[in-house]
N, C-alpha and C positions, 0 to 999 in steps of 0.2 A: 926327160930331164935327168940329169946327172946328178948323184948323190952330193958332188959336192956342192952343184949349183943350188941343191934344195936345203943345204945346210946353210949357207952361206943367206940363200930368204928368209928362214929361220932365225937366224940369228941378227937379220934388219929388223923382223915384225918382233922379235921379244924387245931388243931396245927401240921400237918406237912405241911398244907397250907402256915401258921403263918411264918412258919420256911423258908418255903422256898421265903416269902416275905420278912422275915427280910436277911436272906444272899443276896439276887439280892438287898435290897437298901444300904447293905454293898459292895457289889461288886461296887460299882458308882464312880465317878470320884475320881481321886487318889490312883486305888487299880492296885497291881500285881495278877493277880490267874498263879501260874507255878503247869504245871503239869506231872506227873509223867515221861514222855517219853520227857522230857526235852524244851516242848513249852513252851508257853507263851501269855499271854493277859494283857498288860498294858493299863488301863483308865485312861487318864491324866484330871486334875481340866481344866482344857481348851476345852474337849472336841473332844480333840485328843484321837487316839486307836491307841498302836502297838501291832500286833499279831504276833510273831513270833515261826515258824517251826522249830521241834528240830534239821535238817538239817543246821538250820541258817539261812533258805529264811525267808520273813519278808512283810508285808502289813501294811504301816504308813498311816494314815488317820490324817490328819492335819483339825482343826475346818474351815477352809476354804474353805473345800470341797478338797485340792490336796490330791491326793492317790497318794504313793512310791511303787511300787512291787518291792523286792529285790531276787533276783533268788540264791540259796548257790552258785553258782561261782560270786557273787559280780555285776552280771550284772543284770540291773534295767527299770520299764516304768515308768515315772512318768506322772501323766494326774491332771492338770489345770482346776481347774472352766474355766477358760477361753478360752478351746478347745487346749491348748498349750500342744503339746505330744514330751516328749524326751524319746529317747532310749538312756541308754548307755550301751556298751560291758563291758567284764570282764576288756579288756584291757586301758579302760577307753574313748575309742572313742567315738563318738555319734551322734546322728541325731536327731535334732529340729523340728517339723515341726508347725507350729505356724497358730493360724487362717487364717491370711490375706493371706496364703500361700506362705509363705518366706520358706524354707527349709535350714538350717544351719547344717553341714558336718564338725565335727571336727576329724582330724586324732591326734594320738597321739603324733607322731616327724614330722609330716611334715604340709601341708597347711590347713586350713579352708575354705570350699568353702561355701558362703552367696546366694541362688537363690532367685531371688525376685520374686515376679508376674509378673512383665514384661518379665521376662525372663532373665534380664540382672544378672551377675553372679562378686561376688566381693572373690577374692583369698588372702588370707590372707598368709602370705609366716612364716617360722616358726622364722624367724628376723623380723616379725612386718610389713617389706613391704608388699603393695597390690596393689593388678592386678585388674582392673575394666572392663567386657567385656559385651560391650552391645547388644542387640540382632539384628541379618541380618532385616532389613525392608525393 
């Protein structure tokens, strides 16, 4: 190889280096990249990311640290700086299950059941009444 031809490679790999510094600090907060098989990577000014799958599932990452996984049937985990984990089904039900180990059960037409750490368990009825049941000692 001759000195100039190795100059002249040089000098394509430093500006496709260039190039590819200047797109990642275009890609930065504020940008959509969609790509061809229909995903997606939105960078919000805030410091949020939605990544979405051309099926429609979906990973929101909120500057807080909560992450949303979206599953294509609409059903989701979302997970809490604060160890706070909700499921919910397609159907929109769901299960809380929160540090202190409270466990929260929401049905969609009927009651909500609340378990506390003690054990003791509060029934939410789908007219608002509630059943309070404390544990055998």
């Amino acid at each position: 190889m001759r000195i100039g031809n190795h100059c002249a490679w040089a000098s394509r790999l430093i500006a496709g280096a260039a190039l590819v510094l200047i797109t990642a600090a275009s890609l930065a907060a504020g940008t959509i990249v969609k790509n061809v098989d229909g995903s997606s990577v939105e960078t919000r000014d805030d410091g949020g990311k939605i990544v979405t799958n051309a099926d429609g599932s979906s990973v929101v990452t909120h500057p807080d640290g909560t992450q949303i996984v979206t599953n294509a049937d609409k059903s989701s985990v979302e997970t809490r700086p604060d160890g706070t984990k909700i499921i919910t089904n397609a159907d929109k039900s769901s299960i809380t299950d929160k540090p202190d180990g409270t466990k929260i059960i929401k049905n969609v037409n009927g009651p909500s059941i609340q378990i506390n750490p003690d054990g003791s368990k509060i029934v939410t009825n789908a007219d608002g009444s509630q059943e309070v049941e404390k544990p055998n000692k």
